[in-house]
N, C-alpha and C positions, 0 to 999 in steps of 0.2 A: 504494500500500500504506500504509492508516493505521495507527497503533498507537503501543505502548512494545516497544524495544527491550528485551532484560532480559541480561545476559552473567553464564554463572554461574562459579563456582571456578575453571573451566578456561580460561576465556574464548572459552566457546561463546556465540553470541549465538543468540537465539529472540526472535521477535515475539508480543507479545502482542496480541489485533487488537482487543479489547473488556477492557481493562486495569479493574479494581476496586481498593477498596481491600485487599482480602485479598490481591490480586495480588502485593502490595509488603508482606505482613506478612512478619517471618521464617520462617518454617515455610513458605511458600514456595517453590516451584524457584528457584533461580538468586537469591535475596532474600540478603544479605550482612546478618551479625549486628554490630549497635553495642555500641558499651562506653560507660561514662563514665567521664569522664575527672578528676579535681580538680586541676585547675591548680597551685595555688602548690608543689606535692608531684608536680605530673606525676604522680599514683599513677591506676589501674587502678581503679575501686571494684568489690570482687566479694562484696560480702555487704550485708546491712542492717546489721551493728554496723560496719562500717567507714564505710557511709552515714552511719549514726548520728553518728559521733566527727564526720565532716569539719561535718556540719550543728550539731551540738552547738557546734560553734567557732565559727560563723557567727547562733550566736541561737537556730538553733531547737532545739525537744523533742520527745522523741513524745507523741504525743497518745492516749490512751486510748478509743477509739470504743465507741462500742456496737451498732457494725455489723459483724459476724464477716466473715472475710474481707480485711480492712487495714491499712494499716499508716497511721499517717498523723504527719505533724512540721504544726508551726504554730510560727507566731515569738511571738507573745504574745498576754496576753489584751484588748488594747487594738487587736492588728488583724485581721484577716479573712485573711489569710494563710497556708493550709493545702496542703498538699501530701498526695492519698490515694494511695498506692500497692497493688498486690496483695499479700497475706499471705507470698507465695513469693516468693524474687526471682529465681530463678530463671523468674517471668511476669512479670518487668519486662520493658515492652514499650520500644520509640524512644519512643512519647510517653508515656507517662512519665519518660524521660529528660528531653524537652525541658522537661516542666514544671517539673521540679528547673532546668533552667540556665535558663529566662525567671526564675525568683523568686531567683535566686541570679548574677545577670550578673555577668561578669570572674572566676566561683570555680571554676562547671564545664563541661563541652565535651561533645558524644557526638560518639563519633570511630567510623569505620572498623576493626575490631582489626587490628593491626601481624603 
């Protein structure tokens, strides 16, 4: 029997035999939602303005696009450095997570929620 295992809320487990990536989005059966996490404040982040302050402290700003639809921070105008997010953060997806704590290492974490 090949596949991914998947164990939801109750800790039923189901096999998945032909696993995708949509397999493992949240919206998913049995897919477990991420938080992120800001380290030095251990705090939860659950909005874009609270995004906003911990990144604001750390350099970046937002950035004003001209693409409807984003949200985006960049650290300055001397580097390449950008983070696009969704307009909602409520479709903050895991990667978008990760790409906030790859550009920001040792500040933030996506965690499992408690």
């Amino acid at each position: 029997m090949s596949g991914v295992w998947i164990f939801d809320r109750r800790g039923v487990a189901r096999l998945i035999t032909h696993p995708t990536r949509e397999s493992f989005e949240q919206s998913a059966p049995g897919a477990r939602p991420r938080v992120l996490v800001y380290l030095p404040a251990n705090q939860v982040i659950r909005s874009y303005d609270e995004l906003e302050q911990r990144l604001g402290e750390l350099g970046w700003t937002r950035y004003r696009p001209k693409v409807d639809g984003l949200v985006q921070f960049h650290r300055s105008a001397s580097t390449a450095h950008l983070i696009s997010l969704p307009n909602r953060f409520s479709d903050l997806k895991p990667f978008h997570m990760y790409d906030i704590v790859v550009k920001n290492r040792s500040f933030f974490q996506v965690r499992d929620p408690c």
